[in-house]
C-alpha positions as CSV (number, residue, x, y, z in Angstrom):
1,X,1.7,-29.4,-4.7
2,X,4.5,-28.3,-2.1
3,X,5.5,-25.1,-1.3
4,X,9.0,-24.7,0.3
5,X,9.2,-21.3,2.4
6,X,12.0,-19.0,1.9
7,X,11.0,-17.0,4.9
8,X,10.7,-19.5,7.8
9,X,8.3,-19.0,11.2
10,X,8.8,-19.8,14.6
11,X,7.0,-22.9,13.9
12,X,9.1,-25.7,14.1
13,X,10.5,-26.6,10.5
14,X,9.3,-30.0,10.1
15,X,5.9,-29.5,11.4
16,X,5.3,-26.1,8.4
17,X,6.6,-28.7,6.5
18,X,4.1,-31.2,7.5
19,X,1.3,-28.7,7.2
20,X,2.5,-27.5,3.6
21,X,2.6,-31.6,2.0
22,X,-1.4,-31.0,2.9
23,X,-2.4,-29.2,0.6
24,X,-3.7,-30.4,-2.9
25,X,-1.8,-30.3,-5.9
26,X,-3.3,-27.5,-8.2
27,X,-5.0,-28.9,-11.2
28,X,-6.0,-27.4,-14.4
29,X,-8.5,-23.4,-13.5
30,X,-8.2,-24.2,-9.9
31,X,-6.4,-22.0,-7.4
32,X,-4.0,-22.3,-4.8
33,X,-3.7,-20.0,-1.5
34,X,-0.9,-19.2,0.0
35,X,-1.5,-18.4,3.8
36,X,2.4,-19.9,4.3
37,X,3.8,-16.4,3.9
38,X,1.2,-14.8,7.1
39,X,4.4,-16.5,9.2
40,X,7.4,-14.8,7.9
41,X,10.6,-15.0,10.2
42,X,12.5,-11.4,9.9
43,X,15.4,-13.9,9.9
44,X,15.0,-14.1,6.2
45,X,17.5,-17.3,6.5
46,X,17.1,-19.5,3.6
47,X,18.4,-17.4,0.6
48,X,17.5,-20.4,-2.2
49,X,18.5,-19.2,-6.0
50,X,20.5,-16.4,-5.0
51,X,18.6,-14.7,-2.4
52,X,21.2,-15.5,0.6
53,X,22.2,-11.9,0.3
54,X,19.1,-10.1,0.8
55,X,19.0,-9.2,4.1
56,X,18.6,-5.8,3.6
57,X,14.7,-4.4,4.2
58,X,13.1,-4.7,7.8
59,X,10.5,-7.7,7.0
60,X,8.2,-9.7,9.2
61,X,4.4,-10.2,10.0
62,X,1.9,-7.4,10.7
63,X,-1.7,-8.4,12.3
64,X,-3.2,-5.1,12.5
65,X,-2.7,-4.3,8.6
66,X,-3.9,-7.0,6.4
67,X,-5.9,-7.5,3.8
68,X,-7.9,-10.6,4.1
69,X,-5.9,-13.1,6.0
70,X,-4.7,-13.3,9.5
71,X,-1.8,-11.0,8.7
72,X,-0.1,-9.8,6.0
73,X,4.0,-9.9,5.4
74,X,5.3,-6.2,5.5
75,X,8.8,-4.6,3.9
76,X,10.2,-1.6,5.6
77,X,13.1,0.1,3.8
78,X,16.5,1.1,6.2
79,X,18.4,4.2,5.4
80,X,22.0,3.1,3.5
81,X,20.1,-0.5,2.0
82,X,18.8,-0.6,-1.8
83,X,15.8,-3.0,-1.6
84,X,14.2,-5.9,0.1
85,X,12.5,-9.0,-1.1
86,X,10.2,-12.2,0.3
87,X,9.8,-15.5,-1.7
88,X,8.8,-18.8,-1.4
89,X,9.0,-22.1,-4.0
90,X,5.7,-23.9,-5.6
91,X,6.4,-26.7,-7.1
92,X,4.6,-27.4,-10.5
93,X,3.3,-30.3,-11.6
94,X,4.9,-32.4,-15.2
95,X,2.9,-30.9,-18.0
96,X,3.4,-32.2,-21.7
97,X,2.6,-28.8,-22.9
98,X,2.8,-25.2,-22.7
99,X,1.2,-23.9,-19.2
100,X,-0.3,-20.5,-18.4
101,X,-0.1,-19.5,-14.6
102,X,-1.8,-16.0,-13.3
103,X,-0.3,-15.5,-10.0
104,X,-2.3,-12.3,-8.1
105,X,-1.7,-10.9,-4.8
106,X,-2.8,-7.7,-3.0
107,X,-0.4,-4.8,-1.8
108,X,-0.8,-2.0,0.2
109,X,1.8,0.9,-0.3
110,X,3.1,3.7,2.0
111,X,5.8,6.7,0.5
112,X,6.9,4.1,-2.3
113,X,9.6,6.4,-4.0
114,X,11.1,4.0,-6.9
115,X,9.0,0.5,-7.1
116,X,7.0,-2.1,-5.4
117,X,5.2,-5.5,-6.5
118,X,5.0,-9.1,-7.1
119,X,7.7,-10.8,-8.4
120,X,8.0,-14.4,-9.8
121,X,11.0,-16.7,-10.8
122,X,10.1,-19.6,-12.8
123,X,13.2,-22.2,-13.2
124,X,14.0,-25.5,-15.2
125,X,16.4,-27.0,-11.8
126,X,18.7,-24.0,-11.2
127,X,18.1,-22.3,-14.8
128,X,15.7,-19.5,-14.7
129,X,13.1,-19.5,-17.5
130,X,11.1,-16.2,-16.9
131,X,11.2,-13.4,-14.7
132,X,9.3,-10.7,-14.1
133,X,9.0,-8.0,-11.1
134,X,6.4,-5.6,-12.2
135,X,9.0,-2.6,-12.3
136,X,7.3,-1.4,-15.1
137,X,4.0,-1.0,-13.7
138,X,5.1,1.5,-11.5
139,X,3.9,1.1,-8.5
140,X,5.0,3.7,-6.3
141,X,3.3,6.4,-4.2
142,X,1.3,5.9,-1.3
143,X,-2.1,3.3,-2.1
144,X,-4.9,1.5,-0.2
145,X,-4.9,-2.3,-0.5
146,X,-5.3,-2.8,-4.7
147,X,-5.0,-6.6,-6.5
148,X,-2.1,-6.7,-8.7
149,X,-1.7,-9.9,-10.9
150,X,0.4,-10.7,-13.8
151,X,0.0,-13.8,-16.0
152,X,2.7,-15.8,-18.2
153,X,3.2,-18.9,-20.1
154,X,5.5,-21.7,-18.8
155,X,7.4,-24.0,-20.8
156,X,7.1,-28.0,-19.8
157,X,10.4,-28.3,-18.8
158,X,9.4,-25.6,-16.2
159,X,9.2,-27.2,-12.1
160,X,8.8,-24.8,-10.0
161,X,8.1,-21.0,-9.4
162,X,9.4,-18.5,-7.2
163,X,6.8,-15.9,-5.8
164,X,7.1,-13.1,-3.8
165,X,7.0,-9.4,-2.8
166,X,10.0,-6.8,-3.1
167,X,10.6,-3.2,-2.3
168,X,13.2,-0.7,-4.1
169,X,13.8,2.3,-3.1
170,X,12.3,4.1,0.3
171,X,9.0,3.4,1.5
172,X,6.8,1.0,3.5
173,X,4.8,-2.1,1.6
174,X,2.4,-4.9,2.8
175,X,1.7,-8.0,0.9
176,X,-1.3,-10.0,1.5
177,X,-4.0,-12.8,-0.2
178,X,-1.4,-14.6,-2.5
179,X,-2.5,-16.9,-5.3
180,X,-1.4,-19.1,-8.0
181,X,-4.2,-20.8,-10.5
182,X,-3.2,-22.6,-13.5
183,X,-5.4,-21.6,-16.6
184,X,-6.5,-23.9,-19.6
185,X,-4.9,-23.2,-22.9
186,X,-7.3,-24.0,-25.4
187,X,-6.4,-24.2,-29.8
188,X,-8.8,-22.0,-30.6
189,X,-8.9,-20.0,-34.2
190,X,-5.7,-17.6,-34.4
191,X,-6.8,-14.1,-36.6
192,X,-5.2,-14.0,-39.8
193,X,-4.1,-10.7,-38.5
194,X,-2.2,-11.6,-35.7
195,X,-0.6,-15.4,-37.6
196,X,1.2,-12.5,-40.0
197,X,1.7,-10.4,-37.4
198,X,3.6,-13.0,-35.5
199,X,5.0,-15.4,-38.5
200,X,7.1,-12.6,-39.4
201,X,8.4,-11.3,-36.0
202,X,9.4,-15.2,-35.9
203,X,11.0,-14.9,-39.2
204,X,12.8,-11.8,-38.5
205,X,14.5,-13.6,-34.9
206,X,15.2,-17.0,-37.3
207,X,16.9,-15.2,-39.8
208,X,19.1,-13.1,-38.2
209,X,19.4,-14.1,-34.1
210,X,23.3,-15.0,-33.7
211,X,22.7,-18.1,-32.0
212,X,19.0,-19.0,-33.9
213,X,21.2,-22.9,-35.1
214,X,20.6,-23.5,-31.2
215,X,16.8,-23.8,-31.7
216,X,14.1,-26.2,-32.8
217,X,12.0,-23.7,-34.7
218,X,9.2,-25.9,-35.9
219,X,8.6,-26.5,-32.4
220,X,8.6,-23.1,-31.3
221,X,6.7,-21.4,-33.7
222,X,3.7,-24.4,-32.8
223,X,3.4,-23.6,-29.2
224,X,4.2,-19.6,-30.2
225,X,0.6,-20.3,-32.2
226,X,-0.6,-21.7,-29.5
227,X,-0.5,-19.0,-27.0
228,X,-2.1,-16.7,-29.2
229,X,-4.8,-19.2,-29.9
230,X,-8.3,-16.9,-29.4
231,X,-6.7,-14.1,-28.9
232,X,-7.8,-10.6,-30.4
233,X,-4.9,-8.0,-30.1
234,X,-1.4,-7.7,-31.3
235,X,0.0,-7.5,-27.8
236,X,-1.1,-10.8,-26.9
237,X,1.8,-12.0,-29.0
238,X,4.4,-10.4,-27.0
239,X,4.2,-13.2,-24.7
240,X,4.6,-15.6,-27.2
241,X,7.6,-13.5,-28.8
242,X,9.4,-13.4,-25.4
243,X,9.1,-17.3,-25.6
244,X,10.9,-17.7,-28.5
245,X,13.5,-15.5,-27.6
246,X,13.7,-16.9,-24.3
247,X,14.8,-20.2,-26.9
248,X,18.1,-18.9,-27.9
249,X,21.2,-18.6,-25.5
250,X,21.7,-15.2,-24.7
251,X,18.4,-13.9,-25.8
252,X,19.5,-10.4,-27.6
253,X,22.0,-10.6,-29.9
254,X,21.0,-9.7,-33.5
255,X,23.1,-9.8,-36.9
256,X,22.2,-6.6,-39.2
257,X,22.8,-7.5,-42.7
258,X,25.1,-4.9,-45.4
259,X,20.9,-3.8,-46.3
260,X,19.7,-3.3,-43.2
261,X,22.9,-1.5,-42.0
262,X,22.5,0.8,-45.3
263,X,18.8,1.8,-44.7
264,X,19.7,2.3,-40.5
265,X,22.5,5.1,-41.9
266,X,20.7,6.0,-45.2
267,X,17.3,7.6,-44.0
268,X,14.7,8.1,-47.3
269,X,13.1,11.7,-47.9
270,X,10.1,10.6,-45.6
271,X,12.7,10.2,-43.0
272,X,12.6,13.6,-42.9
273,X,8.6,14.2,-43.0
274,X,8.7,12.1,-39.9
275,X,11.5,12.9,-37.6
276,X,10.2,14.4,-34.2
277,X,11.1,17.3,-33.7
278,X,11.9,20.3,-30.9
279,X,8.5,22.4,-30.4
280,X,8.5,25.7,-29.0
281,X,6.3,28.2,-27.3
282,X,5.8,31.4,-25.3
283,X,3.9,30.9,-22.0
284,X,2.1,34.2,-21.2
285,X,4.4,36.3,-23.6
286,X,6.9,35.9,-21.0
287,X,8.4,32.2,-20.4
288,X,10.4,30.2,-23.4
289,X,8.9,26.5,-23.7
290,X,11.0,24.2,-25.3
291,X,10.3,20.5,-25.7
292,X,12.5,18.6,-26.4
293,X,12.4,14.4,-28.4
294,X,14.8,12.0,-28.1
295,X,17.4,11.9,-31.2
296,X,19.1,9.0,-31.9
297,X,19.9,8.1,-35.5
298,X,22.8,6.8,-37.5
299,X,22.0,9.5,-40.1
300,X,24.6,12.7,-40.3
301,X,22.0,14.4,-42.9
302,X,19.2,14.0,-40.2
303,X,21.2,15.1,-37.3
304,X,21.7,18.0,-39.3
305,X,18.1,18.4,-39.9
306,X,17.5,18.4,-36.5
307,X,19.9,20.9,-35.0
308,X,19.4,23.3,-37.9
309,X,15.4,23.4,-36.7
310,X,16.6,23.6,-33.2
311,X,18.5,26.4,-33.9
312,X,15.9,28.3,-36.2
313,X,13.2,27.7,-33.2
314,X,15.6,29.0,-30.4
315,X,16.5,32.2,-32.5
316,X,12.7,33.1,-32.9
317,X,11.8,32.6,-29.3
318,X,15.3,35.0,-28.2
319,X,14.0,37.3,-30.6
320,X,11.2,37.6,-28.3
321,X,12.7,38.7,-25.7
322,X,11.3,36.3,-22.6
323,X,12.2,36.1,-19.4
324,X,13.0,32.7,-18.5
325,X,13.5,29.5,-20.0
326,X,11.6,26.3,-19.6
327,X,13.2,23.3,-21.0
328,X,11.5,19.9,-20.8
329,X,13.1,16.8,-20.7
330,X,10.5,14.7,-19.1
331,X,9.7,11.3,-20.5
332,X,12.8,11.7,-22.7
333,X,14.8,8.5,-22.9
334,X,17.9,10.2,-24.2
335,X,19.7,10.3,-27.8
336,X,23.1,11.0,-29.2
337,X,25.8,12.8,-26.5
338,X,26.9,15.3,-28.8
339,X,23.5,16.7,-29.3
340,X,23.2,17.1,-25.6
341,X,26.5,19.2,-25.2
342,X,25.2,21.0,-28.2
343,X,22.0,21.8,-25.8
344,X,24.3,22.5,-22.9
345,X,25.8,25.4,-25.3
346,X,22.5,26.9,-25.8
347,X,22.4,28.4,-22.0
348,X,26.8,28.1,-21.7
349,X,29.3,29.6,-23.2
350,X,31.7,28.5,-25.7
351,X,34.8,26.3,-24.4
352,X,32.3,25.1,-21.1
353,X,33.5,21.2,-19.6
354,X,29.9,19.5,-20.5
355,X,30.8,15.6,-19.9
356,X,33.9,13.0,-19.7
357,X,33.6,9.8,-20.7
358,X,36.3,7.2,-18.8
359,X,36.7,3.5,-19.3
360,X,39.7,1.0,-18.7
361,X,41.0,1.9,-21.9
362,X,42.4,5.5,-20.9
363,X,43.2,5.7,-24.7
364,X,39.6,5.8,-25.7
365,X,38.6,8.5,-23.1
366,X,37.0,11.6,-23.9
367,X,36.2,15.1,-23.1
368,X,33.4,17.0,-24.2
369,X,33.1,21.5,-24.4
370,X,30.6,23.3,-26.0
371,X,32.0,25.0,-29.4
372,X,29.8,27.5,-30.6
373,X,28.2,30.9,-28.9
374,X,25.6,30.5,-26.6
375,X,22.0,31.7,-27.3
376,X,21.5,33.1,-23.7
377,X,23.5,32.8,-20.4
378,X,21.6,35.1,-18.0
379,X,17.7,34.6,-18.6
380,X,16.7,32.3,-15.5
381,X,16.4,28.3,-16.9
382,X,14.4,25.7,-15.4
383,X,14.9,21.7,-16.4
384,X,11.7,19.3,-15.9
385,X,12.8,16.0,-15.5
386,X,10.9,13.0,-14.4
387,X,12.0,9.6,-13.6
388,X,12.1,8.6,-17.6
389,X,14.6,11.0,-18.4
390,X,17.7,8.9,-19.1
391,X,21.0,8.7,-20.4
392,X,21.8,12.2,-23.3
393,X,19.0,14.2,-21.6
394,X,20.2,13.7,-17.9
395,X,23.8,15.0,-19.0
396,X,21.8,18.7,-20.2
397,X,20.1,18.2,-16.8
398,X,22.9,17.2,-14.3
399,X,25.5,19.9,-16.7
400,X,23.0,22.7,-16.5
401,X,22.4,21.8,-12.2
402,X,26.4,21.4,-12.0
403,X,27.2,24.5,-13.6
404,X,24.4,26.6,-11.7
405,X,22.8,27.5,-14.2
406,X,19.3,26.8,-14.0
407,X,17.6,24.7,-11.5
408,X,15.9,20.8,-12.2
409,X,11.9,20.8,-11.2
410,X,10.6,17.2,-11.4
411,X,11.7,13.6,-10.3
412,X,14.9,11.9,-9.6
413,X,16.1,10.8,-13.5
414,X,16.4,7.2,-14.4
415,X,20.2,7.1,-14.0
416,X,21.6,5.8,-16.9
417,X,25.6,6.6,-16.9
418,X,27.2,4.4,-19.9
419,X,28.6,4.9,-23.1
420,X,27.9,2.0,-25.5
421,X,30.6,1.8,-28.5
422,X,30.0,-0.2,-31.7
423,X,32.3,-2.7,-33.3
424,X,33.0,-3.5,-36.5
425,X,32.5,-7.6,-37.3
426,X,32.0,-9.9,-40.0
427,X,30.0,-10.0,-42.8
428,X,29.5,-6.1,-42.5
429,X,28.0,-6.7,-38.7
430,X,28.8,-4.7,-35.7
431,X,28.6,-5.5,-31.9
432,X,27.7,-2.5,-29.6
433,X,29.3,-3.4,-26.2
434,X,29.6,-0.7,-22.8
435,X,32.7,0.9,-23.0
436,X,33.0,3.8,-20.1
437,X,30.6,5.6,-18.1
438,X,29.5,9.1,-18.4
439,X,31.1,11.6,-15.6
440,X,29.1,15.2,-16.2
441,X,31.2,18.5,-14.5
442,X,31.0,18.0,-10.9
443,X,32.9,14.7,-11.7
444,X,30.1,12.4,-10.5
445,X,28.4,10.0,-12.6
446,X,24.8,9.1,-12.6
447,X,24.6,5.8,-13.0
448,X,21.8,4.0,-10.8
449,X,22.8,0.0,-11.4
450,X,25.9,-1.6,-10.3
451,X,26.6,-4.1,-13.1
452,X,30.0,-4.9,-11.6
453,X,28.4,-6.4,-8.5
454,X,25.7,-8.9,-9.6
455,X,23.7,-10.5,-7.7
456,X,24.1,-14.6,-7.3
457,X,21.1,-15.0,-9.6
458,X,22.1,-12.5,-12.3
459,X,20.2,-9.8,-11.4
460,X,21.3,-6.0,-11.1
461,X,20.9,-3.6,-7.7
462,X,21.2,-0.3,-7.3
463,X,24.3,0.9,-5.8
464,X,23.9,1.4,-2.2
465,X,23.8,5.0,-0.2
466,X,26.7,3.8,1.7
467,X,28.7,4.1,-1.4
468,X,27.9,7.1,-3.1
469,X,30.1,10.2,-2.9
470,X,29.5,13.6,-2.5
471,X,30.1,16.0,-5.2
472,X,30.3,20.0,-5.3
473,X,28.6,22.1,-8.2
474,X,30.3,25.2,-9.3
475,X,28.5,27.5,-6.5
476,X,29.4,24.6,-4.0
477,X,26.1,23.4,-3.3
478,X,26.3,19.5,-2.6
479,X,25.0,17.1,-5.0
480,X,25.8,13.4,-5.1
481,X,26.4,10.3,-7.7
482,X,25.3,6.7,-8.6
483,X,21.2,7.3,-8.2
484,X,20.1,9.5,-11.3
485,X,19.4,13.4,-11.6
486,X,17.9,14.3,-8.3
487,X,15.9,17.6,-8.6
488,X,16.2,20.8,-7.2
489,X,12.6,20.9,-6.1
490,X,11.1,17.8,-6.2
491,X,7.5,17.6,-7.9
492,X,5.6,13.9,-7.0
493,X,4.7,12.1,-9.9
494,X,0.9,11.6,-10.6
495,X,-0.1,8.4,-9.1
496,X,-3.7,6.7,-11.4
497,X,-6.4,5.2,-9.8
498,X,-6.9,1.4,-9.3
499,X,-8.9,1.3,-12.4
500,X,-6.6,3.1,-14.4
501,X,-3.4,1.2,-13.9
502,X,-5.3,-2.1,-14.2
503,X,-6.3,-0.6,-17.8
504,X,-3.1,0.6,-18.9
505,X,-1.1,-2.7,-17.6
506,X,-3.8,-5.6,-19.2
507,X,-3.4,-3.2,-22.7
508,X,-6.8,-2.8,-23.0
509,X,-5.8,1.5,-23.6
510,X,-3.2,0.5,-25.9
511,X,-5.8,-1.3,-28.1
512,X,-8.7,1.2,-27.9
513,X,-5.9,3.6,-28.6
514,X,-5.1,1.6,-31.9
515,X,-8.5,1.1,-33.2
516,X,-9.5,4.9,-32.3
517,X,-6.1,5.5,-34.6
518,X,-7.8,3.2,-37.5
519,X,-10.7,5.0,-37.4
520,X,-10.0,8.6,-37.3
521,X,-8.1,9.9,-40.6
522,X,-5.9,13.0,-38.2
523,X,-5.6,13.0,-34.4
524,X,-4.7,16.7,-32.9
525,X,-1.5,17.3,-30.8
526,X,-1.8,16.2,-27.4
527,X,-2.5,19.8,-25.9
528,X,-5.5,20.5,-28.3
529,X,-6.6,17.0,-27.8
530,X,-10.1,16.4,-25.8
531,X,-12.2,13.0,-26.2
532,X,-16.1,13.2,-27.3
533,X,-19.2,12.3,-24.7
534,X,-19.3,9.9,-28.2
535,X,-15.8,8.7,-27.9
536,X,-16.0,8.2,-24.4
537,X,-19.1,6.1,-24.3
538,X,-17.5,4.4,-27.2
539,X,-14.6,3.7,-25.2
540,X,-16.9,2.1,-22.3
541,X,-18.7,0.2,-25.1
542,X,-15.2,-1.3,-26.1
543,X,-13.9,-2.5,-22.4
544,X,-17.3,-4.4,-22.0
545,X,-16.6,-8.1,-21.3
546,X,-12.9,-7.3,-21.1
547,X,-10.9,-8.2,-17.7
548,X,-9.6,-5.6,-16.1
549,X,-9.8,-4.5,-11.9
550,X,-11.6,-2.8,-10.2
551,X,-12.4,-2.5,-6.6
552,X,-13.2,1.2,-4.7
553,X,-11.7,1.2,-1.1
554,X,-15.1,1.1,-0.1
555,X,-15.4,-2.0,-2.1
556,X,-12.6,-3.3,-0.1
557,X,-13.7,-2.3,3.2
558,X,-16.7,-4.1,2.7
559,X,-15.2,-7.2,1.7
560,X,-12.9,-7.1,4.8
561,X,-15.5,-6.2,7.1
562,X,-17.9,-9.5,5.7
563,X,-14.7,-11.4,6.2
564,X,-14.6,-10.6,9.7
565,X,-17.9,-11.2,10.5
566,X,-17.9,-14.5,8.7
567,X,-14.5,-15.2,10.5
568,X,-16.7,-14.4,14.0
569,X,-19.6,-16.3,12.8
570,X,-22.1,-13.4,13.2
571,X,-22.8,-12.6,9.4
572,X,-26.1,-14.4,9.3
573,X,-27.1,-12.1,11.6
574,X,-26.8,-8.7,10.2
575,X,-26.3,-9.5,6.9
576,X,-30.1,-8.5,5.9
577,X,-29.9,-5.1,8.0
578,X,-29.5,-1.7,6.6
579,X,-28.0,1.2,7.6
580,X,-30.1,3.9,8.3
């Protein structure tokens, strides 16, 4: 197989050329190195599928900090730039069938503040099939060298893959020991379990994707079968989901029948029984904890519901009298806006500018004030955020840091600044379509991604640090747009272990978590909550035989250091002495 650099060397081009028609053509559980990308050029010239542009992270070789190899390939973030990324093509070979590819590669991290990692393009000519650039992982922080790998099916038609490392956001990375290896996919027994599990999310995307005419469903749902083949948990048919959606045109867009539409807006009693709701409590008899859920619904009655118990839980904390508020917005992904200006009112008082909303259509834009008495508007408030809060709940935060009235403890939101709008179609359907974007009382918005200025291959960036604008809060302290909620005092987010990670992304948590669900008839609230010596050996029992990483730095140093002396030819020699 040949591999055609994106980041050239010095080395004249035909003669990396030459050396890269070498190697072998990866068969069937063999792997293929990549020691091509230890001579980057930090000319970053080629650009192929849409990567002409990025230019914008210092990038070259680094022989002193490597992993393994000779060098590894380094990404340095510049002050004003958004993120920088590496790449190079592998051509595959012609399959009949459905491939799966694990591509691995280790990365060592420095001040990380948004997201580093692997990335990989795989493309039918120009089209791209699959994409995937770990940002959910959430790599970030400051790490020793750790093995990150990802693994994904590829359709026949697929020829080549694009791999690489990139960098958002400030911070130092290094990238080192690439590999590819192509994996057998065997038929082997599906569970009975898991053939319902996914013959009805298939059903459900047949029945009612908008473009599902488009699609030869017989063959999809075969090879679907096939990559859960032998196969235990239920998120082993994600992949094979994502396949079949990756089938239709535009991948997302859904009809909701006159039923479903009904039962969305029509919630049942148990509705009710399960809606999360705000919780409340008194921290030393002196601080007000609230925490608050994401609310979104299409149900009046259940809005209702919810602000009613809001309200009821914020009048008997006031009634006790404390001396400072906590509110705590962390992980919370956001929810209807006028629930948010109806939080805003809690700590503001009546008639306060809470959030715009502006659009092309100048017709459709609207302004927001808080309409009822506050609760309190003196007691100090503090807002925990962390880099999940998004869209409703970073308009309380950004209103209540605006407005000076309570500081923001935590991490930079997730910047989310749009106002989606629904529709009315056909056939009692609706489309939901971006509309305008959210402007909070400063006047600045917070959305993070430019969507106006895509990238040639589709993909979205952040807006740059060049472009965003200063903005003044009612006591005139500075605060700026296009990046999120940035705190007041910033708290860094808890970076897991190694092991940890490598459990939570390969889902092994998610499915002890499920069958420790199945087994136990209640489950405490999270604060009360404490696992057994039992559960915990049970838990080791369960990840027995199951792939996962795990390598201690000292581990890793003493991999590196046998490299080295098998590199200078003196292992031999002291690899039967001790160290006393």
């Amino acid at each position: 197989m040949r591999t055609k650099l994106i980041l050239y060397s010095n080395v004249k081009r035909p003669v990396i050329l030459l050396l890269l028609s070498a190697l072998a053509a990866i068969a069937t559980g063999q792997t293929l190195l990549n020691p091509d990308f230890e001579q980057p050029d930090t000319a970053f010239t080629s650009g192929l599928h849409g990567w002409r542009a990025n230019r914008q992270y210092e990038t070259g070789r680094d022989t002193q900090i490597r992993h393994a190899g000779r060098s590894s390939v380094y990404l340095k973030s510049i002050p004003g730039k958004t993120f920088g990324a590496f790449s190079q093509m592998v051509t595959l070979p012609a399959r009949a069938a459905v491939r799966k590819y694990r591509v691995s590669g280790y990365i060592k991290r420095d001040a990380v503040e948004q997201f580093t990692g692997i990335w990989i393009n795989v493309f039918e000519g120009e089209t791209s099939l699959f994409f995937d650039n770990m940002q959910a992982r959430n790599l970030n922080g400051t790490a020793d060298w750790m093995e990150v790998a990802t693994e994904f099916f590829v359709e026949e038609t697929a020829n080549e893959i694009q791999i690489g490392g990139l960098l958002v956001g400030p911070g130092r990375v290094w990238f080192d020991s690439f590999a590819i290896t192509e994996t057998p996919v065997r038929i082997e027994q599906v569970p009975d379990s898991l053939r319902t599990y996914l013959t009805e999310a298939l059903d459900r995307i047949q029945q009612n994707a908008l473009h599902r005419d488009s699609v030869n469903w017989s063959t999809v749902r075969e090879r679907a079968l096939l990559m859960v083949s032998g196969q235990t948990s239920y998120a082993s048919c994600y992949p094979a989901i994502r396949y079949a959606l990756s089938k239709l045109k535009d991948h997302h867009s859904f009809l909701m029948d006159a039923t479903a539409t009904t039962q969305w807006s029509q919630p049942d009693a148990d509705a009710f029984r399960k809606m999360p709701l705000t919780t409340g409590e008194m921290l030393g008899g002196k601080i007000a904890l609230l925490e608050m859920p994401p609310v979104s619904s299409g149900s009046e009655a259940l809005n209702t519901y919810f602000a009613d118990q809001l309200q009821h839980l914020l009048d008997s904390l006031d009634r006790m009298r404390p001396q400072g508020w906590i509110l705590d917005l962390r992980g919370n992904p956001g929810g209807l806006l006028h629930e948010a200006v109806n939080i805003v009112n809690v700590f503001t008082p009546k008639g306060q500018l809470v959030v715009n909303t502006h659009g092309k259509v100048t017709e459709w834009d609207k302004t927001y004030h808080t309409l009822n008495a506050p609760v309190d508007t003196e007691i100090p408030l503090v807002v925990l955020t962390s880099k999940n809060s998004a869209s409703a709940s970073e308009i309380v935060a950004g209103s209540i840091q605006d407005l000076d009235r309570g500081v923001v403890v935590g991490q930079k939101s997730f910047g989310k600044g749009l106002v989606q709008s629904t529709r009315p179609l056909s056939f009692n359907t609706q489309l939901k379509v971006t509309t305008a974007k959210y402007y909070i009382p400063s006047g600045r918005c917070i959305q993070l991604l430019d969507y106006s200025h895509r990238n040639a291959d589709g993909s979205v960036a952040s807006f740059a640090d060049s472009l965003k604008k200063e903005f003044k809060t009612k006591g005139g302290r500075k605060v700026y747009d296009g990046g999120g909620v940035s705190p007041d005092m910033a708290v860094d987010a808890r970076v897991l272990s190694p092991v940890a990670q490598s459990l939570i992304n390969k889902l092994i948590i998610f499915d002890y978590a499920s069958k420790y669900r199945s087994t136990h008839a209640s489950i405490p609230a999270v604060k009360n909550f404490s696992l057994s010596d039992a559960d915990f050996q049970d838990f080791l029992n369960f990840i027995k035989g199951k792939e996962y990483d795990y390598n201690t730095k000292t581990e890793q140093s003493l991999e590196e250091f046998k490299k080295k002396a098998q590199d200078e030819k003196y292992f031999d020699a002291i690899k039967n002495r001790t160290i006393n």
